[in-house]
Each structure stands twice: as structure tokens, then as C-alpha cells.
C-alpha positions as CSV (number, residue, x, y, z in Angstrom):
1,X,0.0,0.0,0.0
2,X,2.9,2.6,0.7
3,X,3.8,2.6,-2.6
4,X,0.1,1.6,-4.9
5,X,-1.3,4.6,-2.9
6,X,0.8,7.2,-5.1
7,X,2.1,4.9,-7.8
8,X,-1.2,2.8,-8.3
9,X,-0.9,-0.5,-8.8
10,X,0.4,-0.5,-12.5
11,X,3.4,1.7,-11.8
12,X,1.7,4.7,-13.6
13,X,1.8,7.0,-10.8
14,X,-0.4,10.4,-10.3
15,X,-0.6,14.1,-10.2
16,X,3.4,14.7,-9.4
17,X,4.4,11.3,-8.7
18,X,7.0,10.2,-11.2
19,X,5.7,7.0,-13.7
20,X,7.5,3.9,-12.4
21,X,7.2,1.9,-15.9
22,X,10.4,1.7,-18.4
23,X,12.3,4.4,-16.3
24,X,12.4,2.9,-12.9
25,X,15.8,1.0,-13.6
26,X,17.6,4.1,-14.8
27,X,18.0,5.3,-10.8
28,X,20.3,2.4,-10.5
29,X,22.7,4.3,-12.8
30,X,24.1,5.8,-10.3
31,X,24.7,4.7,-6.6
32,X,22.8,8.2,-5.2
33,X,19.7,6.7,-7.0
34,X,20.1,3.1,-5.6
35,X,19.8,4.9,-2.7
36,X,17.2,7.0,-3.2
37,X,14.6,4.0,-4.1
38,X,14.8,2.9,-0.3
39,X,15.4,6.1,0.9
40,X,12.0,7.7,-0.3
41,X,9.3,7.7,2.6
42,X,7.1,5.1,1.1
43,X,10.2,2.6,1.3
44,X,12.3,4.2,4.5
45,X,9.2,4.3,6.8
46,X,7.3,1.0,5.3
47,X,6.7,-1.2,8.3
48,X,8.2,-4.0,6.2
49,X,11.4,-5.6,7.3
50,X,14.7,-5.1,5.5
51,X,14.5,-8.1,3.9
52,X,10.7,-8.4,2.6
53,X,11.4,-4.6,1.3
54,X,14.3,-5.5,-0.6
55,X,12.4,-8.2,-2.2
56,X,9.6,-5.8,-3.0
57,X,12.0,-3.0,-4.5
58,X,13.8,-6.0,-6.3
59,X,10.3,-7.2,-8.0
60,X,9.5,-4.1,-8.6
61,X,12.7,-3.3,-10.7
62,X,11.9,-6.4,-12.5
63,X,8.1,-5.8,-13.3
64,X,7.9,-2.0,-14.1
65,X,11.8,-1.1,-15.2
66,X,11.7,-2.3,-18.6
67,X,14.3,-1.3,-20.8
68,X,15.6,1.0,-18.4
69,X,17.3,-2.0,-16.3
70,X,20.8,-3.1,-17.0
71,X,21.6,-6.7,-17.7
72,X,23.8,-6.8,-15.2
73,X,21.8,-4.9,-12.1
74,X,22.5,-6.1,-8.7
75,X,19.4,-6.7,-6.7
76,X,19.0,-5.2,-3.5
77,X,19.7,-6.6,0.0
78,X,18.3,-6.8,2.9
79,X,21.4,-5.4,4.9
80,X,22.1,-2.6,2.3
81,X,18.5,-1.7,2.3
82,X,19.0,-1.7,6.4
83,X,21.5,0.8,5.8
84,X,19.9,3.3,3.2
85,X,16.9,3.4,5.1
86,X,18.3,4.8,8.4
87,X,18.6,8.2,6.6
88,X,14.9,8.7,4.9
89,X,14.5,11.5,2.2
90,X,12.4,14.5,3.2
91,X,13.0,16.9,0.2
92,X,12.1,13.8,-2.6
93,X,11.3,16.0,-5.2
94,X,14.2,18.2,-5.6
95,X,16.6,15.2,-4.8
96,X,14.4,13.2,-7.8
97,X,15.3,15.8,-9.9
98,X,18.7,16.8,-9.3
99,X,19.2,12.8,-10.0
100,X,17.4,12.3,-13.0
101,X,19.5,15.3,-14.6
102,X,22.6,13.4,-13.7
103,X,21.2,10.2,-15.2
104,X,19.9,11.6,-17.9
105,X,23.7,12.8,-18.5
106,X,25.0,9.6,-19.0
């Protein structure tokens, strides 16, 4: 539910919230937007364990990134979702942004 309730259940998001489907991989171009998939507050303050959210960010990668995921992605964790999620995101949208122009530089 913390993350259907923005992104809907398709990926397709609403209003402001970014579309999850054929772009969700490219934030594992670089390590800041690893990060920032658990970091978000839907992921950082889910009442899911470290492990059950890393397999949720995991299928998610694999059902809505498309395209947009590498080959040769490394799934997540549960101890380095542990440690990204200690440190929740508060200003999402301007950190969203600043990343995606970086990624979009590559």
C-alpha cells in the first residue's frame, strides 16, 4: 500500500508522482539513486522488514523497469537496504530531480 497509494498498482503513478514503468531502472545508474529507491518515505518508513522490502524494491525493478534496467543490475539486499533506510529522504522531489538530470547525463 505505501507505494500503490501514489504509484497505483500499474506503476503509472499520479498528479506529481513520477511513472515507475520503463524508467524505474535508470535510478540504479548511479549509486545516489540506488539509494534513493529505499530512501523515499514510502520505502524508508514501510513497516516492512529489510529483507521483505528488498524483495519488494527487487520485483519491482523487475516488473515495471523495462528497458531501463541493465543486464547486469545487482538486486538489492536486505542489509544494504538496512543501511539506506536509516537516513529517509524528506525533500524527494528536488533530490528526484537533481538525479534524474545526472542520469539523464550519462
Amino acid at each position: 500500500m505505501n507505494c500503490q497509494g501514489c504509484h497505483t498498482p500499474d506503476g503509472a503513478g499520479v498528479m506529481s508522482v513520477p511513472d515507475l514503468r520503463g524508467e524505474m531502472g535508470n535510478f540504479l545508474k548511479l549509486q545516489a539513486g540506488r539509494e534513493y529507491l529505499v530512501r523515499v518515505p514510502g520505502s524508508a518508513n514501510s513497516t516492512l522488514s529489510n529483507e521483505h522490502l528488498a524483495e519488494v524494491l527487487n520485483w519491482m525493478l523487475l516488473e515495471y523497469a523495462g528497458a531501463s534496467l541493465s543486464e547486469d543490475w545487482r538486486p538489492y539486499s536486505a542489509q544494504e537496504v538496512g543501511e539506506h533506510r536509516r537516513n529517509p529522504l524528506y525533500e524527494v522531489v528536488e533530490h528526484r530531480r537533481n538525479l534524474i538530470a545526472d542520469f539523464s547525463g550519462n
